[in-house]
C-alpha positions as CSV (number, residue, x, y, z in Angstrom):
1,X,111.2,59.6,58.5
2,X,111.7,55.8,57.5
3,X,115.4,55.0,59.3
4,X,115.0,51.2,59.2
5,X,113.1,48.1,57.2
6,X,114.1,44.4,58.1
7,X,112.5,42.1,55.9
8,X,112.3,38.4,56.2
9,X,111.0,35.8,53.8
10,X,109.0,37.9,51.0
11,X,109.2,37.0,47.8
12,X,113.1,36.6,46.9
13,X,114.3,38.6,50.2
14,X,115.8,35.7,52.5
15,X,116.5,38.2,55.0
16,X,117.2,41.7,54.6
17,X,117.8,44.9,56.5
18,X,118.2,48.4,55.0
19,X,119.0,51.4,57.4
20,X,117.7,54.3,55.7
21,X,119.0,58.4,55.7
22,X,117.9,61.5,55.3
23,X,117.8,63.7,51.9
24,X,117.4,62.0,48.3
25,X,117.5,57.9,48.6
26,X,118.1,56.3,44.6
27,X,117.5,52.6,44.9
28,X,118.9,51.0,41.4
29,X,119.7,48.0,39.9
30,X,119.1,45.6,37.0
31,X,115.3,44.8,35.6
32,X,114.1,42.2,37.9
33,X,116.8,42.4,40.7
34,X,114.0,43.0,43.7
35,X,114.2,46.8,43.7
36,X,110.0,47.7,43.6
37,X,109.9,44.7,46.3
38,X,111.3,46.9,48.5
39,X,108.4,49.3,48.4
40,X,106.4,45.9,48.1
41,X,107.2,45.5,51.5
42,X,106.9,48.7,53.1
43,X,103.2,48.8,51.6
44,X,103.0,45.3,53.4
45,X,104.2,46.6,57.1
46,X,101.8,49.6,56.3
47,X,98.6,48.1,56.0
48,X,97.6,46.9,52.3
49,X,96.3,43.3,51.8
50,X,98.6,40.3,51.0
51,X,98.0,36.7,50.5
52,X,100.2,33.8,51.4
53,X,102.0,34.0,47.3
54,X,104.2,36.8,48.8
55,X,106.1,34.6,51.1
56,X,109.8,33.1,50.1
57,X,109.6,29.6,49.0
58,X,110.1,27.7,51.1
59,X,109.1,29.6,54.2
60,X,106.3,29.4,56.4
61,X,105.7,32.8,56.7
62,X,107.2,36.2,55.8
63,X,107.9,39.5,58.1
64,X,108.3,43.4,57.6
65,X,109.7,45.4,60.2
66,X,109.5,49.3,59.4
67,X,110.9,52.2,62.1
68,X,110.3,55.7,62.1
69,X,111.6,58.7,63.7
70,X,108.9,61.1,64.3
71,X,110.9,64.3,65.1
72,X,109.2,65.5,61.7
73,X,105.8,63.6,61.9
74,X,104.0,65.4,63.9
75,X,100.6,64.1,62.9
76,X,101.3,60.8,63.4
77,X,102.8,61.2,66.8
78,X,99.2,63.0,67.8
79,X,97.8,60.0,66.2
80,X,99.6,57.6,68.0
81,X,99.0,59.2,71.4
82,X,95.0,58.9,70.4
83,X,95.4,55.4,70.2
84,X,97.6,54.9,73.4
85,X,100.6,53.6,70.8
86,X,102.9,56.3,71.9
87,X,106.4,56.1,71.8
88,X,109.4,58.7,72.7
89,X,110.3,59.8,69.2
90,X,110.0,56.3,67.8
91,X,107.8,54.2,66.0
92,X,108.1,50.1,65.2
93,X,105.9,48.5,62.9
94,X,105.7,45.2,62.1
95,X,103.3,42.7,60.0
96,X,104.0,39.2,59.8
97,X,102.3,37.1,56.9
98,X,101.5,33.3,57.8
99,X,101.5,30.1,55.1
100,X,97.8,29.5,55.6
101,X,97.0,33.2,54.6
102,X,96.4,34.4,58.6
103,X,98.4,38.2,59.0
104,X,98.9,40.2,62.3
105,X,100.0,43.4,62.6
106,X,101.7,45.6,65.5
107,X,103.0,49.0,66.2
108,X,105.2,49.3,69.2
109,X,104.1,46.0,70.5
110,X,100.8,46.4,70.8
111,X,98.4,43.8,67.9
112,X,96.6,46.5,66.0
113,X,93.5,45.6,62.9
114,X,94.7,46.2,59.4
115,X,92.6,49.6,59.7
116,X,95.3,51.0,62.2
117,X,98.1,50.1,60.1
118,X,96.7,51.9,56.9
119,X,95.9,55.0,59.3
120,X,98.7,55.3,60.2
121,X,100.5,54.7,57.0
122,X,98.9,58.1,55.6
123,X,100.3,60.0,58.4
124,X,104.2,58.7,57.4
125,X,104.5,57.6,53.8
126,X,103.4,58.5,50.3
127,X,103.8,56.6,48.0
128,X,103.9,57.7,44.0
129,X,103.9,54.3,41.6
130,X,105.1,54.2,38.2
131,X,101.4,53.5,37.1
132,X,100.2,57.0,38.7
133,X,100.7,58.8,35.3
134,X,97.5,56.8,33.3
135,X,95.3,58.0,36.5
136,X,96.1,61.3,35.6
137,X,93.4,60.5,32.5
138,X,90.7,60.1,34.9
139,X,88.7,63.4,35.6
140,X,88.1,62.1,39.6
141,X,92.2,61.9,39.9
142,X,92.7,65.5,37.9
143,X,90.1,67.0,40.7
144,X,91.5,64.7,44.0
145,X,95.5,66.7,42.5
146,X,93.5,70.2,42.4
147,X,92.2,69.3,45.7
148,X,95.5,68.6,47.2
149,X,97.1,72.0,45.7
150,X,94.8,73.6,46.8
151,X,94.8,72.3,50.4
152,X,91.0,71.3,50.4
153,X,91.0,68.5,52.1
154,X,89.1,69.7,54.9
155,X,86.5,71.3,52.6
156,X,86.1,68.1,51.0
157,X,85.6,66.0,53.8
158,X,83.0,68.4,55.2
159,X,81.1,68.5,51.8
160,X,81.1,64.5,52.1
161,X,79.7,64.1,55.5
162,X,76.6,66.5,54.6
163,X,76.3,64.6,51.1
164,X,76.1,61.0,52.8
165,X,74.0,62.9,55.4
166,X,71.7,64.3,53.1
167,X,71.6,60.9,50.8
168,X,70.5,59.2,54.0
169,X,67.8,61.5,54.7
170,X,66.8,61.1,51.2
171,X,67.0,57.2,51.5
172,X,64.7,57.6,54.3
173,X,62.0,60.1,52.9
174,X,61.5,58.0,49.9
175,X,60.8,54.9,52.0
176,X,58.5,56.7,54.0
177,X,57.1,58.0,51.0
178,X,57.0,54.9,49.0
179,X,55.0,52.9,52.0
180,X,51.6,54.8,50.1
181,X,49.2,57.4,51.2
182,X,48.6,57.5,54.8
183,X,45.9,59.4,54.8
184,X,43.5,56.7,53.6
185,X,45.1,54.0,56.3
186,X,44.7,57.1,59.1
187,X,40.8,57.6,58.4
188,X,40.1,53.7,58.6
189,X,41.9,53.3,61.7
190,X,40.3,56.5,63.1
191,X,37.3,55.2,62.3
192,X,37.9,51.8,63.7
193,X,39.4,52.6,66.5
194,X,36.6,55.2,67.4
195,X,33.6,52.8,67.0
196,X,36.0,50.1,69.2
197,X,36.5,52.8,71.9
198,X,32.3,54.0,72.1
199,X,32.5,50.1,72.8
200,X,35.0,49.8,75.1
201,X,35.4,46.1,75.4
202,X,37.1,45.0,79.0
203,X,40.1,42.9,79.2
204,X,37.9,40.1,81.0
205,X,34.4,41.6,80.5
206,X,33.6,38.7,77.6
207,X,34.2,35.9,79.6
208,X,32.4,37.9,82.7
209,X,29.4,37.8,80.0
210,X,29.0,34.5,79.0
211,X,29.0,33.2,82.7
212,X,26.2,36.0,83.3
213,X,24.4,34.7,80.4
214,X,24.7,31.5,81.2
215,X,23.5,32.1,84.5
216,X,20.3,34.3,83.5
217,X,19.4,32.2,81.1
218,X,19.2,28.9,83.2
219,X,18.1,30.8,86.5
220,X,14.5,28.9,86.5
221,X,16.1,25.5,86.4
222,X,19.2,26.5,89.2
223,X,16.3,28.0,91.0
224,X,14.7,24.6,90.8
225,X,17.5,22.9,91.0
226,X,18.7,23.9,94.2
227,X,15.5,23.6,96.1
228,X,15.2,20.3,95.0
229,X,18.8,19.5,96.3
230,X,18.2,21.3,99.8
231,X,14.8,19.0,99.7
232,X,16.9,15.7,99.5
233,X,19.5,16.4,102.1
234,X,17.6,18.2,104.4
235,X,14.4,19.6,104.6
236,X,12.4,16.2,103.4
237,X,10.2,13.6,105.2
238,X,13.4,11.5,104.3
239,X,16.0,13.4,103.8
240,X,19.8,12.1,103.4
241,X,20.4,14.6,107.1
242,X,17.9,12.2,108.2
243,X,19.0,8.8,107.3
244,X,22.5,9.4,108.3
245,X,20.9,10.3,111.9
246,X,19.1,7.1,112.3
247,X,22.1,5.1,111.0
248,X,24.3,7.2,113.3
249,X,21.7,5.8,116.1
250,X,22.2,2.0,115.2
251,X,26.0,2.7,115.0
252,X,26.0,3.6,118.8
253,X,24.0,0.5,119.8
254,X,26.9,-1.2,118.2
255,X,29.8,1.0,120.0
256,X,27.6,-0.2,123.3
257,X,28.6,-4.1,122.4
258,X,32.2,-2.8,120.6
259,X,34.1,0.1,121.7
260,X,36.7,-0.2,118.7
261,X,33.8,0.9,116.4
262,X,33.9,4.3,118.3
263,X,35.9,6.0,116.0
264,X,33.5,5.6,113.3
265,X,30.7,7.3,115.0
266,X,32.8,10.4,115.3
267,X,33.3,9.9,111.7
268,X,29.5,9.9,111.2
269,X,29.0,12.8,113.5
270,X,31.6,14.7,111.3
271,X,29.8,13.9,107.7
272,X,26.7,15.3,109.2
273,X,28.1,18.8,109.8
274,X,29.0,19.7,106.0
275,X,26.0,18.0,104.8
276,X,24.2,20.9,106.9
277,X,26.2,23.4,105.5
278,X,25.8,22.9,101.8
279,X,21.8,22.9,102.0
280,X,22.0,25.8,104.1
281,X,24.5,27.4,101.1
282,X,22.2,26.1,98.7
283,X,19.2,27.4,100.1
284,X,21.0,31.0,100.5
285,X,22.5,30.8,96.9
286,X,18.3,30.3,95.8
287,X,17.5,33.5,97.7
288,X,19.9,35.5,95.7
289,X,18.2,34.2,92.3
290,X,15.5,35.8,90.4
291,X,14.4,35.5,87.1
292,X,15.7,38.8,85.8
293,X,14.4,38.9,81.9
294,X,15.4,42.5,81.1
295,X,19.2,42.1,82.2
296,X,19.5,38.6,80.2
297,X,18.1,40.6,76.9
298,X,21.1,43.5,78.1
299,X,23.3,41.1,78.4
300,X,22.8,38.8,75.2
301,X,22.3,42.2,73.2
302,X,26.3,42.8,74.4
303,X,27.3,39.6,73.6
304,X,26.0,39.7,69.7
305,X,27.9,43.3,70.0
306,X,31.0,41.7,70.9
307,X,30.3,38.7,68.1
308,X,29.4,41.6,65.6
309,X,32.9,43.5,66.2
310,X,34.9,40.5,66.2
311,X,33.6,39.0,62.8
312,X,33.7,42.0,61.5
313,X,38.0,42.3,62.4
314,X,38.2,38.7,62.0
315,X,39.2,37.7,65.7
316,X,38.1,36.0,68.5
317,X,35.7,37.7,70.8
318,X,37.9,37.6,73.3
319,X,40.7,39.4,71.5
320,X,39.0,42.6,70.8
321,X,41.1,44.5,73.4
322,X,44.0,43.3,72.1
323,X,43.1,44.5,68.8
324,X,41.7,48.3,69.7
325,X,45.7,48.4,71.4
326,X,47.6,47.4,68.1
327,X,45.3,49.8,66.1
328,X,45.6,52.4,68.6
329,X,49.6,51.8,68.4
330,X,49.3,51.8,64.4
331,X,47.9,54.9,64.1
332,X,50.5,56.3,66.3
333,X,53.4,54.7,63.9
334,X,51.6,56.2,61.2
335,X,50.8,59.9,63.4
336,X,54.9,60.0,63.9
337,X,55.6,58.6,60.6
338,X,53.7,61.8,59.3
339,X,55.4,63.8,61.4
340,X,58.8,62.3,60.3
341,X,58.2,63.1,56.7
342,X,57.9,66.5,57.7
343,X,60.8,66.7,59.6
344,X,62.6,64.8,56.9
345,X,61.6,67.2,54.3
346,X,62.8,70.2,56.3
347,X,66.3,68.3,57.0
348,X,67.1,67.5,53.2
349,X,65.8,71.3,52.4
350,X,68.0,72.7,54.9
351,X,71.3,69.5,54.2
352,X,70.6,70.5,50.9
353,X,71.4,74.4,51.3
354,X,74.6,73.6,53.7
355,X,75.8,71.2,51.1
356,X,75.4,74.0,48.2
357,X,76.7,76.6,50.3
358,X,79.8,74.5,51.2
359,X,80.0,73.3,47.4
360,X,79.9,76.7,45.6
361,X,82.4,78.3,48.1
362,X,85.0,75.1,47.8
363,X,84.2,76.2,43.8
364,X,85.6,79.3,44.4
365,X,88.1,78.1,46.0
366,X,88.8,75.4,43.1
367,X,89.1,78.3,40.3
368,X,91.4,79.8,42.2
369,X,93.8,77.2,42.6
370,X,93.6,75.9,39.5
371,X,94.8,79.2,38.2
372,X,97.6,79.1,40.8
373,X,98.2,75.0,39.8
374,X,98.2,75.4,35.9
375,X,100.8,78.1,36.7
376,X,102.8,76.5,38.6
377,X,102.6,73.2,36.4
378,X,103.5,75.0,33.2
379,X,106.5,76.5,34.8
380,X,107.9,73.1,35.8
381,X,107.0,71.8,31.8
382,X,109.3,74.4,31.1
383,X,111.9,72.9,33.4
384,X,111.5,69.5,31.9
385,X,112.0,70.3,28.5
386,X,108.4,70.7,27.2
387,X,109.0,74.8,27.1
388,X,105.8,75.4,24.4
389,X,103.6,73.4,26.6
390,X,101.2,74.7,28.8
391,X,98.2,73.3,31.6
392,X,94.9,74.4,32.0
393,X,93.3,73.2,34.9
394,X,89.3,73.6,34.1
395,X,86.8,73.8,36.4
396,X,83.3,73.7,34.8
397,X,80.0,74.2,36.8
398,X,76.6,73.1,35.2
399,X,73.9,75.4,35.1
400,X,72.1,74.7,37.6
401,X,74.3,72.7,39.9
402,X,74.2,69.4,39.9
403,X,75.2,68.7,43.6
404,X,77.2,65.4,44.1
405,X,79.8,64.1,47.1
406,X,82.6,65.9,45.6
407,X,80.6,69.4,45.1
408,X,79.1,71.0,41.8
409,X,82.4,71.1,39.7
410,X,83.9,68.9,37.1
411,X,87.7,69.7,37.0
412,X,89.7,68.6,34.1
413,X,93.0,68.7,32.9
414,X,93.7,70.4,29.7
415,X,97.4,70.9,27.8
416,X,98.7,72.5,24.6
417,X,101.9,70.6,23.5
418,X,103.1,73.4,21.6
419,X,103.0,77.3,21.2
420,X,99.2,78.5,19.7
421,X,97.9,75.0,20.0
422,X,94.8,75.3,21.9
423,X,94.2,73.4,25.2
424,X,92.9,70.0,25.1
425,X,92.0,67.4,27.1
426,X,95.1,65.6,28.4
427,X,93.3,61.9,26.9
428,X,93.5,63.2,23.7
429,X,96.6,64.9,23.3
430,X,99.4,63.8,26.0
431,X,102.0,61.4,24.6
432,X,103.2,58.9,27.0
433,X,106.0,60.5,27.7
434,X,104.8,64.2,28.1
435,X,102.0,62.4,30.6
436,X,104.8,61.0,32.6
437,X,106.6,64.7,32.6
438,X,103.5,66.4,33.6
439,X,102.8,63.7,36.4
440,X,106.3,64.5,37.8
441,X,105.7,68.2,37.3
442,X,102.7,67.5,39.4
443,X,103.7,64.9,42.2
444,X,106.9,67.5,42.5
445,X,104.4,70.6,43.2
446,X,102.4,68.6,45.7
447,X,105.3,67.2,47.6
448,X,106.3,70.5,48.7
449,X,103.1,71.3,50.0
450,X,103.1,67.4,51.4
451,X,103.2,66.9,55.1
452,X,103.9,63.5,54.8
453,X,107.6,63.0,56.4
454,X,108.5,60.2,53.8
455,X,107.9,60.3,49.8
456,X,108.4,57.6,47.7
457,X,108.8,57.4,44.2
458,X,108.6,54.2,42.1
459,X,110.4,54.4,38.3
460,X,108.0,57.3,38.2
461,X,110.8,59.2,35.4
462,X,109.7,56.2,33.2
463,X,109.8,57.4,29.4
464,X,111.9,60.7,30.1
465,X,116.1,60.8,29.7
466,X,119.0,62.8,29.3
467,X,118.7,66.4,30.1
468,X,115.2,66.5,31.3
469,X,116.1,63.1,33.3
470,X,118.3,65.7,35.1
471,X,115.8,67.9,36.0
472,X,113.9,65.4,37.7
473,X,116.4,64.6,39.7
474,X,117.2,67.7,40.6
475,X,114.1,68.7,41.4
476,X,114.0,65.0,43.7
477,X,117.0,66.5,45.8
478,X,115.3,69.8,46.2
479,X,112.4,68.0,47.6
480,X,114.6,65.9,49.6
481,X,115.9,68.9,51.4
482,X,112.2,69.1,53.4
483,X,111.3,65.5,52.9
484,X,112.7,62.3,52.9
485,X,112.9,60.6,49.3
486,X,113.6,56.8,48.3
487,X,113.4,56.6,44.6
488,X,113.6,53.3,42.3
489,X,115.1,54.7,38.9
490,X,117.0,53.2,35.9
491,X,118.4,57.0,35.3
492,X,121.8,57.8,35.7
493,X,120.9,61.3,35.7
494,X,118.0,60.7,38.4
495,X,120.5,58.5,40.4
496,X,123.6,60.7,40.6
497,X,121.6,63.6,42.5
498,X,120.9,61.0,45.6
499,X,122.0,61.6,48.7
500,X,122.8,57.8,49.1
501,X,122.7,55.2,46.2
502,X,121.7,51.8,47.1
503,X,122.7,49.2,44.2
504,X,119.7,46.3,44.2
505,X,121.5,43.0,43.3
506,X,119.2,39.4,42.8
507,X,122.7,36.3,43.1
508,X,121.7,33.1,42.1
509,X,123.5,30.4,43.7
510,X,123.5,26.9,42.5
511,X,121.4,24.5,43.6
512,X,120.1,27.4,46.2
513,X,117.2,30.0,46.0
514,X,117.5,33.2,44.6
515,X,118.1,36.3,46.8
516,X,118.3,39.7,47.1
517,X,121.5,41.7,48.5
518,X,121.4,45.7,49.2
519,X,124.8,47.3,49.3
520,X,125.0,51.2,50.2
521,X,127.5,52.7,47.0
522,X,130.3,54.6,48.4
523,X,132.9,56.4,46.2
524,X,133.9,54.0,43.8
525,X,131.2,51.5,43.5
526,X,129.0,54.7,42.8
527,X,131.0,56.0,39.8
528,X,130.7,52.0,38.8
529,X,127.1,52.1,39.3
530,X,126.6,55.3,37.3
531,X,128.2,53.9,34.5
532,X,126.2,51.0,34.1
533,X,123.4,52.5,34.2
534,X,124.9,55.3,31.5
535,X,126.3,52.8,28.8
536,X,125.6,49.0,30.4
537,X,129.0,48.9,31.2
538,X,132.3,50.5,33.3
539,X,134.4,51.6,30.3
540,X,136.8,53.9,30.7
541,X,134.4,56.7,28.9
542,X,131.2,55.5,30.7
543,X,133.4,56.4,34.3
544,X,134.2,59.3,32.9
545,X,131.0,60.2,32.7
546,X,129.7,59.4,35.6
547,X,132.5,61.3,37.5
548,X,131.3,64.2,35.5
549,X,127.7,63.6,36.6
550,X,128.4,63.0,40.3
551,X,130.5,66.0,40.1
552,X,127.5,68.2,38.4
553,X,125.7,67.6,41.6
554,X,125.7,70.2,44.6
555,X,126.6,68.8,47.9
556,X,124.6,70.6,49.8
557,X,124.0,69.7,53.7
558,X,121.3,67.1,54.5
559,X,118.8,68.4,57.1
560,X,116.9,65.9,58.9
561,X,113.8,65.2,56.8
């Protein structure tokens, strides 16, 4: 349960802190004095979004401090313990709201996202605003209640995770399906990809080609070439081997008259050697040529083949076995892609089936509750003061089903005000204030089947009074007996069945900001209370009557909630 909030710099709060018990919790107080700020806050420290107009004037930044026994929260304890937040029995959350619009956020101690603050929120508060009563209009709210009677949220959630599965398979198949017929695309590339494989072009053969080509086709003149050039430096009357010999000869009659030239006769001796060597490599190379006419015709037919292929795909010659591997790897795209949109087709067939299956059994289970929930509902009515009225909670299945995220039912709400009135739909019949009764009549059903440790309930009896105001707070305390219960009212009668009474008071000091004081109502500040709220004054008669009212009111041990 909620034992403690601090608050510091929101909105009119200064500084505040409010130490919270067990059982029934009435928060009251003029229009306007900061009682709904309270639960402001607490929706603050648990995780909903806030910008920098909620902090006090004048402030820099606001705070909300929240602590929870979790003796009766079970599921948030596990939670905690998931997330290695645990605490021994106790739980500290606070949110702190800067100037420039930055928030942060930690439960006992540790700087948690936004995301853990919300999750955790669900597992310790629920909160029921005065607004609540118009959603009861829309048909999604009417089937989320039924669902929550009924205890399907597990059903629910399962149905959703094969609906977004089966939506994404579907998302998938039709993109697969919308890229055109592959059939057409697979018989090209086949096609392609066989006449590029009968040819079989090498990684390097083209370039290995065109210097064979070049070669064949110039052999006569190489040939030539080279015999000439081993003529010239070698084999001639006077070839260059020669000349350098008798130049090498005068060089030594000069060595004989000038040793210093030595060096450069070793030199010439040198130059001679390789000289040597490339006529003998050219005279070798000559040997190994022959005009080979057959083989240049073999060759130059390959070369217009590679020219052919690569006009014909609109690349270089030299590319053409990079191409044969990107249509090779197409087709394969296209070969799996194939096989995808089988397996696709079988996976929404068989999603498809789960998701019905799940659907028409959670519609079974629907039609039951709503038996059990229109029931129950009609009874409380009765309770309320509305004793010819009765709910029918409809749930309607098209024929066939139309399968969606929430199943194959639409559930709907339908009253009759008054004895032989037939049902209608709650939009077209439900006066303000009977809405507000039948929202209570519901919020009060699903509370005891709530896990939540801590309700909250904000001016939720709006539009209801005397006797039947009561009621509802008689029904608040008996709720309050398994759950902890903080309710904003203006009703006396709502008010007076609280376990504690906290009077909500805004002072306005002169020349100062306005605050917000709490102040826990004991004895007589209660009965004072009361009567304001009764007859907007403590008269004699108005005490009276609150004594009467507080006295109406079993005081029945508190258990921990």
């Amino acid at each position: 349960m909620l034992s403690l909030i601090e608050i510091r710099d929101l909105a009119i709060i200064d500084h505040l802190e409010l130490d919270l018990a067990p059982g029934l919790t009435a928060l009251t107080g003029e229009t306007g004095a900061g009682k709904s700020i309270l639960l402001d806050a607490l929706q603050l420290v648990l995780g909903d979004r806030a910008d920098a107009g909620i902090i006090r004037f004048g402030a820099e930044r606001c705070q909300v401090t929240a602590r929870f026994d979790l003796d009766d929260a079970p599921e948030a304890e596990a939670w905690l313990a998931e997330q290695a937040l645990e605490a021994d029995g106790e739980c500290v959350v606070r949110r702190v709201v800067q100037r420039e619009g930055r928030s942060r956020a930690w439960i006992n101690g540790s700087a948690v996202p936004l995301q853990s603050l919300r999750a955790l929120g669900e597992r310790l508060v629920e909160i029921h605003g005065q607004h609540q009563h118009q959603a009861l209009l829309k048909r999604a709210e009417q089937r989320r209640l039924l669902d929550a009677f009924g205890g399907h949220e597990g059903a629910v959630e399962r149905l959703a995770d094969l609906w977004n599965r089966l939506r994404e398979a579907r998302r998938r198949l039709e993109t697969l399906e919308g890229a055109g017929d592959t059939a057409d695309r697979l018989e090209l590339l086949d096609y392609q990809i066989d006449e590029l494989e009968r040819f079989a072009p090498g990684e390097e053969e083209y370039s290995r080609l065109d210097e064979e080509q070049r070669r064949l086709a110039n052999a006569g003149r190489i040939l030539e070439g080279c015999s000439a050039l081993v003529t010239e430096l070698y084999e001639g009357d006077d070839a260059l081997h020669d000349r350098l010999g008798r130049l090498q000869a005068e060089l030594e009659v000069l060595v004989d008259l000038d040793p210093r030239l030595e060096g450069v006769t070793r030199l010439m001796e040198e130059s001679m050697i390789p000289l040597k060597e490339a006529a003998e490599q050219l005279r070798d190379h000559a040997t190994t040529l022959e005009l080979d006419p057959a083989r240049l015709q073999e060759v130059e037919e390959r070369i217009t083949r590679w020219h052919d292929l690569a006009r014909k795909h609109a690349v270089p010659p030299e590319e053409l076995p990079a191409l044969l591997l990107r249509l090779q790897s197409e087709r394969e795209g296209l070969l799996a892609g194939r096989e995808e949109l089988e397996t696709l087709r079988a996976a929404c067939q068989t999603l498809e089936q789960e998701a019905l299956a799940e659907a028409q059994a959670l519609s079974g289970s629907r039609r039951e509750a709503a038996a059990r929930l229109g029931d129950a509902v009609t009874g409380v009515l009765r309770e309320l003061g509305m004793g010819g009225a009765h709910l029918e909670v409809a749930v309607e299945t098209a024929d066939p089903p139309r399968l969606a995220a929430h199943g194959i039912d639409e559930v709907s709400f339908r009253v009759a005000t008054n004895p032989g009135q037939p049902p209608a739909p709650l939009e077209r019949i439900a006066s303000g204030g009977e809405l507000s009764r039948i929202g209570l009549a519901i919020q009060a059903l699903l509370a005891e089947a709530s896990c939540v440790p801590t309700l909250i309930y904000d001016e939720v009896d709006a539009g209801i009074g005397g006797a039947t105001a009561a009621i509802v707070g008689a029904r608040l305390r008996e709720v309050a007996q398994r759950r902890q219960v903080l309710c904003v009212t203006h009703l006396a009668q709502v008010a007076a069945h609280a376990h504690q009474q906290i009077r909500v008071t805004k002072e306005e000091h002169p020349g100062e900001d306005v605050t917000t004081t709490l102040e826990v109502l004991e004895s007589r500040a209660r009965e004072e209370e009361i009567a304001r709220m009764l007859s907007g004054k403590t008269s004699r008669e108005a005490l009276a009557h609150a004594r009467e009212l507080l006295a109406g009111v079993g005081d029945e041990p508190r258990r921990r909630a």
